[in-house]
N, C-alpha and C positions, 0 to 999 in steps of 0.2 A: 692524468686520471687519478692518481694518490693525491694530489692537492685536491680536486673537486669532490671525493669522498672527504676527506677530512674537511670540507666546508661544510659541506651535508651534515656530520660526525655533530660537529660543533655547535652548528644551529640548532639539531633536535637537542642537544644538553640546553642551550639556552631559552629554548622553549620550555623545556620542562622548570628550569628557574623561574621563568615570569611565572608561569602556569603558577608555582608556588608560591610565589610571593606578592602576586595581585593579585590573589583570591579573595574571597569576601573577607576575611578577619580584618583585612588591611580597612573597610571601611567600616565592620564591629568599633574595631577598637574606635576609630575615628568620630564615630556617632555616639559610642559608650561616652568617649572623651568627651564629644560635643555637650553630650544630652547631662553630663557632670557641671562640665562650666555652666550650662544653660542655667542647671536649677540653684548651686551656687552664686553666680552671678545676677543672678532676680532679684539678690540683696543689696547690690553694690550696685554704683551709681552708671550712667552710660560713659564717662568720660573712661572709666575703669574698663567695660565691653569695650570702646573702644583702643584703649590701647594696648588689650590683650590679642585681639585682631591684628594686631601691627608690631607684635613681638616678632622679632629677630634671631635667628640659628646664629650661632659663631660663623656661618657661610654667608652669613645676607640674607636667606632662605626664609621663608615665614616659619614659625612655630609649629604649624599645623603640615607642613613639606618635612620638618623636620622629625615630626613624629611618625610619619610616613615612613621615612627611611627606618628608624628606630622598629617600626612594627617590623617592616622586610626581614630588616638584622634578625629580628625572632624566629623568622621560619629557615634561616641557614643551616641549622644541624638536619631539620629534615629534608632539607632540601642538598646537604650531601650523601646523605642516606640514599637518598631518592636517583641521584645524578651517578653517585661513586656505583651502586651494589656493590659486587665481587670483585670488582676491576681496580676499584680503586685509580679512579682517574687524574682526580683532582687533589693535591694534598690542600688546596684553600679555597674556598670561596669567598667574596667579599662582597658586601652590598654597602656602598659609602655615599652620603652627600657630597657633593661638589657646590662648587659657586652658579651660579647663576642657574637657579634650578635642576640640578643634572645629577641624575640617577647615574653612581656608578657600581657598574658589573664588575668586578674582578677576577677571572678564574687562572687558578694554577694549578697546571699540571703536576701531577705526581712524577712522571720520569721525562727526562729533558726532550722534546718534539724536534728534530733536526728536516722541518720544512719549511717551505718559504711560501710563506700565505697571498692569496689576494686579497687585497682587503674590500679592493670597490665591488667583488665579487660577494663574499663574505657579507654587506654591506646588504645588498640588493636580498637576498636569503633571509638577513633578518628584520629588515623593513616590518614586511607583514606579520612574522613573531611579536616587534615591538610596539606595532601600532595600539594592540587594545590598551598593553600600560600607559601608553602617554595620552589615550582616550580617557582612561579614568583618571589618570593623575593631573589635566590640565581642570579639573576641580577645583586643584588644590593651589597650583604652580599652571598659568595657564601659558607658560613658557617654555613650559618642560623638557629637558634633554635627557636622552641618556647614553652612557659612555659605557661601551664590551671590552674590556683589555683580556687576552689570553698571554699568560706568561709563562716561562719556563720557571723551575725550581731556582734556577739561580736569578731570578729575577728580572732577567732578561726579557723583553718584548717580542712576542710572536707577532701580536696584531694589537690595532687598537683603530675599534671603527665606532664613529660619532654619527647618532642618528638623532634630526631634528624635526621638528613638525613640516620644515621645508623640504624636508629630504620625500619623509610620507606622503606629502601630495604632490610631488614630483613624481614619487614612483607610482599614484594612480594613475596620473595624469598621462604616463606612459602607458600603461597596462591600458588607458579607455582607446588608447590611439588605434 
């Protein structure tokens, strides 16, 4: 019963995370950036559009995945305001690029959590959270993953559940059955 509340617990904190950080700014900026290069680059020749289209993150990532992540990073102070209140839940949140398109979540507890998670539980709960981000983000990265780590303060691993676009329409495809 303590574990399936604290799966509960965890997903509404990760919901309110997406909620915050794939809001519209994510595609402001994206478009503000766009619509910069666009008039900028009117000057300069196509070989140039093209190979700014085809710049590369330190991850592999396109330029345009990696300003993604960079926008997210912006909304983490409010988005521990928002998650922590009064409780003070989390002493970190983290929003990182990975290799091969993959949004990572990072969240750490503020005091050490002494339970032992399911994660293909855990997993199924947040499906439907994740789906609208990897809906807007395969825009960008039309491979998109993203990765939830919950850790203790000592850095230790509670959980770590990997959600793919395979995972998403497997769990429709369950849900139409």
């Amino acid at each position: 019963m303590k574990n399936k509340f604290f799966i509960a617990f965890l997903s509404v904190f990760f919901l309110f995370g997406l909620t915050a950080c794939s809001n519209d700014k994510t595609k402001d900026t994206a478009s503000s950036s766009s619509s910069s290069a666009k008039s900028s680059s009117s000057k300069t020749s196509s070989t140039s559009k093209n190979s700014l289209s085809r710049a590369k993150s330190t991850k592999g990532n396109s330029a345009n995945f990696a300003l993604m992540i960079k926008t997210a990073q912006s909304q983490i102070p409010a988005l521990k305001t928002q998650l922590n209140g009064e409780n003070n839940t989390f002493k970190d949140i983290a929003i990182d690029e990975g290799e091969d398109s993959t949004v990572i979540y990072t969240y750490t507890f503020a005091q050490p959590q002494d339970i032992d998670l399911d994660n293909e539980a855990l997993k199924q709960v947040l499906i439907p959270e994740v789906e609208p981000l990897v809906n807007e983000a395969k825009a960008i990265a039309p491979d998109v993953k993203v990765l939830v780590k919950y850790d203790n303060p000592d850095g230790s691993n509670l959980a770590t559940i990997s959600i793919t676009q395979a995972d998403i329409e497997a769990a429709k495809a369950t849900t139409q059955e």
